[in-house]
N, C-alpha and C positions, 0 to 999 in steps of 0.2 A: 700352357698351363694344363694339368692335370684333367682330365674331363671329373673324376673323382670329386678334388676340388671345385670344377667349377658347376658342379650343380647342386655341394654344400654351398656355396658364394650364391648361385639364382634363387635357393629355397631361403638362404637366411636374408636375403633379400626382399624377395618375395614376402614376407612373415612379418617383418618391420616396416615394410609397406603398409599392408591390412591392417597390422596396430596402430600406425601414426590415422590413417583414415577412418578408422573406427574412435578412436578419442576428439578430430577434427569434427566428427560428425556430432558425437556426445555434445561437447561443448558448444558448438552450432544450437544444437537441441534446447541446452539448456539455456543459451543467451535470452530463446525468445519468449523462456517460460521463466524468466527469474523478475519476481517485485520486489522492489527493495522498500524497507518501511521507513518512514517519513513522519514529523511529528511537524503540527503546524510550522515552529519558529523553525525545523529543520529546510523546509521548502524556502520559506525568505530567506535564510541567513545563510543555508548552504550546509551540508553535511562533510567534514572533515576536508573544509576548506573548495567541495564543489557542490555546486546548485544545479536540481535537476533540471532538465530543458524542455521548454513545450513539447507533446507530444509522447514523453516517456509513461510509460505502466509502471506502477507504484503503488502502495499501498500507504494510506497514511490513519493513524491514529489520535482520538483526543477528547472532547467533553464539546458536547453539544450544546451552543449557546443561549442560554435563557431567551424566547421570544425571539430566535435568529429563523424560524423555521417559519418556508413559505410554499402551501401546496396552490398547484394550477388549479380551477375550479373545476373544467373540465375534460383535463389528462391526470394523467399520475404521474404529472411532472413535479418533482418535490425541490427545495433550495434551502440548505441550512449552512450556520458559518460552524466551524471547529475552531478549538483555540486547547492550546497546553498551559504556557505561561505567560501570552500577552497577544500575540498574535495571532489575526485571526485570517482562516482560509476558506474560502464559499464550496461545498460542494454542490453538485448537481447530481441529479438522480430523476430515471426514468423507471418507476415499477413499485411495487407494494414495499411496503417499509418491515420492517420484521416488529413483529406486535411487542417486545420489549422496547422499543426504538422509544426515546422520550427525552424530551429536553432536560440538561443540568447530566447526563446520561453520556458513558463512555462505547464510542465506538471505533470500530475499525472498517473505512470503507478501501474499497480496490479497483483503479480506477484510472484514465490517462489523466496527465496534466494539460491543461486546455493552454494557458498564460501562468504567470508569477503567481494568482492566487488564486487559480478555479480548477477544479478536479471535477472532471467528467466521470460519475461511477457508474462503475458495473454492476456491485455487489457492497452492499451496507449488513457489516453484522454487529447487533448491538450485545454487550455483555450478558450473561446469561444469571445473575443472581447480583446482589447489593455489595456482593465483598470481591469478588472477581474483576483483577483487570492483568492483560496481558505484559507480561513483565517490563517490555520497550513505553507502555503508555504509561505506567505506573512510575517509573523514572523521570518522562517529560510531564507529567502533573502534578509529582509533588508541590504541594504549598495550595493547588488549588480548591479550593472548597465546594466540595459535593453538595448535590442541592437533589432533594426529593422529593419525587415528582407533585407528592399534597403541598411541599413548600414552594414550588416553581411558580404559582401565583401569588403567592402571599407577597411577592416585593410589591 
């Protein structure tokens, strides 16, 4: 062979190497940073025919259950249930609640999944004004009826 040729052949070799390795690495990268969003009945019943599996990072969304919520007396251990449209899912949380955070109240926590319905979170953010909700939670709650916060005692 050509010497010519054969160090066009080593260099485009070489180049298509580095590229396949530099995408191999991207995608590595992003596997371990990607949460996919979850709405309570999506965790039971499965997302486009697969259910996520203990131990995966997720992010799920939904309305926080009237009197579902139970703080430690003395940790900032917190436990409340989520629910969209029937089903309801426990989260758990270690850490200060974000001062919007209130029962009848649409959030979004991010978090492992412990079992079929308990989500260990990292991070709880509750919506930031009365008309705001993120366009995936506002899909999985249609039909359910908002409750505010002077009415969360009144049942």
């Amino acid at each position: 062979m050509n010497p010519r040729r054969k160090k066009r052949l080593f260099a485009l070799s070489a180049i298509i190497t580095i590229i396949a390795m530099a995408v191999g690495l991207m995608l590595y990268a992003l596997n371990q940073n990607i949460d996919l969003f979850y709405t309570p009945s999506e965790i039971l019943k499965g997302k486009n025919g697969q259910k996520p599996q203990p131990g995966q990072r997720l992010k799920i969304g939904g309305m926080v259950v009237v009197g579902s919520v139970q703080r430690h007396p003395e940790t900032l251990d917190v436990s409340f249930k989520l629910t969209d449209t029937g089903p309801e899912v426990t989260v758990q949380y270690h850490g200060l609640l974000p001062d919007l955070f209130r029962e009848g109240q649409g959030i979004v926590a991010t978090g492992v999944l412990q079992s079929a319905s308990v989500i260990k979170a990292d991070e709880v953010l509750a919506k930031h004004d009365e008309e705001y909700m993120p366009p995936e939670v506002a899909e999985a709650v249609k039909g359910i009826k908002h409750v505010k916060p002077e009415q969360a005692g009144a049942y």
